[in-house]
C-alpha positions as CSV (number, residue, x, y, z in Angstrom):
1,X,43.2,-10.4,23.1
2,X,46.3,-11.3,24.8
3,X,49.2,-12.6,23.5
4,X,48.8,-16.6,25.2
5,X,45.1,-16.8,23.3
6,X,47.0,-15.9,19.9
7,X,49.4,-18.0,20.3
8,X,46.6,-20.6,21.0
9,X,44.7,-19.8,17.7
10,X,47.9,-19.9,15.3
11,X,48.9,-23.3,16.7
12,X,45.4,-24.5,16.3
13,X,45.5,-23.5,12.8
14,X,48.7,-25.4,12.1
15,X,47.7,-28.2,13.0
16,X,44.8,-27.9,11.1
17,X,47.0,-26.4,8.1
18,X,48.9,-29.4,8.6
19,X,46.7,-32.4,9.2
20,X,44.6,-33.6,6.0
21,X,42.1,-35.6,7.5
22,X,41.3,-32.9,10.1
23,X,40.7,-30.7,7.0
24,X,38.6,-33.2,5.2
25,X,36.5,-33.9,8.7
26,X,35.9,-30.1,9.1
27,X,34.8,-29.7,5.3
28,X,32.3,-33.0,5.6
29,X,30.8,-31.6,8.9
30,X,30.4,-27.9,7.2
31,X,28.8,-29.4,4.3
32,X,26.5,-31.3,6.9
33,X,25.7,-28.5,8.0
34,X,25.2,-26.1,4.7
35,X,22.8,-29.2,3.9
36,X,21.0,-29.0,6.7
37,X,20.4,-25.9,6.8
38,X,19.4,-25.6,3.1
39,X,17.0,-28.4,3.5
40,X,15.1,-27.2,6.3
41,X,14.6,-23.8,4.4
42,X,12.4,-26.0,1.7
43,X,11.0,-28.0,4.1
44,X,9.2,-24.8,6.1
45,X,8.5,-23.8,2.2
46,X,7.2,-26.5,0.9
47,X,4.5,-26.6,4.4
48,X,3.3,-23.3,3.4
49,X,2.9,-23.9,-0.1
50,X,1.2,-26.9,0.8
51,X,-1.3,-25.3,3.2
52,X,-1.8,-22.5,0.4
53,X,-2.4,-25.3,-1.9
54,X,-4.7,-27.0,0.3
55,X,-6.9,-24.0,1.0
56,X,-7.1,-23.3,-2.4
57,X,-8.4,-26.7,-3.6
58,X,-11.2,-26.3,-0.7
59,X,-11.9,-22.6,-2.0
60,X,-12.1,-24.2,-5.8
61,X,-14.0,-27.3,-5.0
62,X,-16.3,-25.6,-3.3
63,X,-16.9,-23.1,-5.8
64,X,-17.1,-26.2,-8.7
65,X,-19.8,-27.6,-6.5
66,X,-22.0,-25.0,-6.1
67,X,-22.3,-23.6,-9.6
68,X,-23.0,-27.1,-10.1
69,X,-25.6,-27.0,-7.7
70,X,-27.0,-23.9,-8.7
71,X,-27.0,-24.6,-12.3
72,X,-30.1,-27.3,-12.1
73,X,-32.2,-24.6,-10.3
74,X,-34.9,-24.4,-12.9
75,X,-34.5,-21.1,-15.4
76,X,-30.9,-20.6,-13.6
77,X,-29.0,-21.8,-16.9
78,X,-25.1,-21.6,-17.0
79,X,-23.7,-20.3,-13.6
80,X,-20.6,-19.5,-12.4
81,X,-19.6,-19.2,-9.0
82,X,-16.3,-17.3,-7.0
83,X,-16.3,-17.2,-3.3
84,X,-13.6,-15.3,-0.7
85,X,-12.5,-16.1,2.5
86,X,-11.1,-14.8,5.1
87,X,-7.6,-16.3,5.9
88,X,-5.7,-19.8,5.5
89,X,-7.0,-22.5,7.6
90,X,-6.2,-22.8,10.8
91,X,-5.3,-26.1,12.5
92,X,-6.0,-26.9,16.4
93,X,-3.5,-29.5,17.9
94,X,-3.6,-31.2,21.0
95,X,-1.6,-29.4,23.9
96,X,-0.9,-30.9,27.8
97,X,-1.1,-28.2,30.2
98,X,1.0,-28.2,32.9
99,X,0.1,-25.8,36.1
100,X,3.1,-24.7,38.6
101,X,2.6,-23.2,41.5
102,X,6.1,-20.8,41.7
103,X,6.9,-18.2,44.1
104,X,5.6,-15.1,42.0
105,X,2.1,-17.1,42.0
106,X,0.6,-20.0,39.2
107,X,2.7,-21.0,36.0
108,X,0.5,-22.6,33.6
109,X,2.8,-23.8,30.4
110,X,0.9,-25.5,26.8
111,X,3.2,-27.7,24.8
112,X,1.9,-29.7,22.1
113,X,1.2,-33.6,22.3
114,X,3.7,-35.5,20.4
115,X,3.3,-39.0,18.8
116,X,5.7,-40.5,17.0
117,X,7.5,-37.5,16.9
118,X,4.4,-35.5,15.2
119,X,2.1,-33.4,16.6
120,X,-1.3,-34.3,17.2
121,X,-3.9,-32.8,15.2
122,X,-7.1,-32.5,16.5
123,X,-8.9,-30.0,13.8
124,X,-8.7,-28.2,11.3
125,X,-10.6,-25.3,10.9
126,X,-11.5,-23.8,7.4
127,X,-11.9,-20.8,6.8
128,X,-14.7,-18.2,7.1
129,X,-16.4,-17.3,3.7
130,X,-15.9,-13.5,3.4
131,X,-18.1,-13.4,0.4
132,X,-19.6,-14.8,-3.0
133,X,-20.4,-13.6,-6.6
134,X,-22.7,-15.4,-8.4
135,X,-23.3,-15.0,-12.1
136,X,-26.1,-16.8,-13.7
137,X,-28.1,-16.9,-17.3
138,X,-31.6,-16.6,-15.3
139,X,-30.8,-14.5,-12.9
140,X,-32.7,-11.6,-14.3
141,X,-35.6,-13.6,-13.6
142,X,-36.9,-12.6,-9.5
143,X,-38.0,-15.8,-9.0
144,X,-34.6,-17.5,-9.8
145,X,-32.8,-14.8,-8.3
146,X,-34.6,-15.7,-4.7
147,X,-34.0,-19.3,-5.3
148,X,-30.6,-18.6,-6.0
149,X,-29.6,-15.9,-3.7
150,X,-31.9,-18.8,-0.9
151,X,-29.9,-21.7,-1.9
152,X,-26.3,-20.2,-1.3
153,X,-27.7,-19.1,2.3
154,X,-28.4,-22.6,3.1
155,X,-25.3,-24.3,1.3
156,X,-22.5,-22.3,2.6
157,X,-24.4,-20.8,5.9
158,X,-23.7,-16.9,5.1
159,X,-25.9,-14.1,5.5
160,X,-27.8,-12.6,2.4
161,X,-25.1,-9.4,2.2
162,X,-22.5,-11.3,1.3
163,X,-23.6,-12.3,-1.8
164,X,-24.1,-11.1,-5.1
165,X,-25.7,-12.5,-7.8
166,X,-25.7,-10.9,-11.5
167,X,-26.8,-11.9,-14.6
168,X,-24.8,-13.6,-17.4
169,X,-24.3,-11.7,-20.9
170,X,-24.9,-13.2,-23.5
């Protein structure tokens, strides 16, 4: 550093050491910016735990409705129901792609479609169920088993292997 860009430096901090509304301005814009900064971090957190929150309300309701389903299957009795999936959900936005044609050959760039300021959502996607334990009062029963083993196959659209049913103790 030479000796003109010190010189620079200690007569900016004078004046600053001197000047009390340049102090106050520089501690208001800090703060700003502390704020800012500290607000955005929930922000992004409170997204996530709002998507977690979300997926787990599908995973539950879905789970509340077919043990309530399941539960008028004649000779099935008291059921209870817990189902897996996959990942979160996913969600598909709108996106405007723009092709360039550039000297190393074609530039094709996706940027999301903004209204208002927000993105445009066009789907979202839930997410693939991984697997589902049944447990059921009549389920030792062969007949009930079928129809209940049949009736999750249809409701959720899932192969037979990824579910097991057992029966409740009493």
């Amino acid at each position: 550093m030479s000796n003109s860009e010190t010189e620079k430096r200690k007569s900016i901090i004078d004046k600053i050491k001197t000047n009390k509304k340049l102090q106050y301005v520089i501690v208001v814009v800090l703060a700003l910016a502390a704020l800012c900064i500290f607000l955005s971090s929930f922000y992004k957190k409170d997204d996530a735990v709002l998507k977690e929150s979300n997926l787990n309300t599908y995973v539950e309701e879905l789970e509340n409705r077919l043990s309530k389903t399941l539960s008028t299957v004649d000779g099935a009795g008291k059921v209870s129901v817990i189902i897996t999936v996959e990942s979160g959900m996913e969600t598909v936005l709108a996106m405007e792609t723009i092709t360039k044609e550039t000297s190393s050959g074609t530039e094709i760039i996706e940027t999301p479609i903004l209204v208002n300021g927000k993105t445009v959502v066009l789907k979202e996607l839930y997410p693939e169920i991984t697997g589902v334990v049944i447990v059921a009062e009549g389920a030792g029963s062969i007949a009930v088993l079928s129809k209940i083993q049949q009736a999750t196959v249809s409701l959720l659209d899932i192969d037979v292997n990824q579910i097991e049913i057992l029966t409740m103790k009493k």
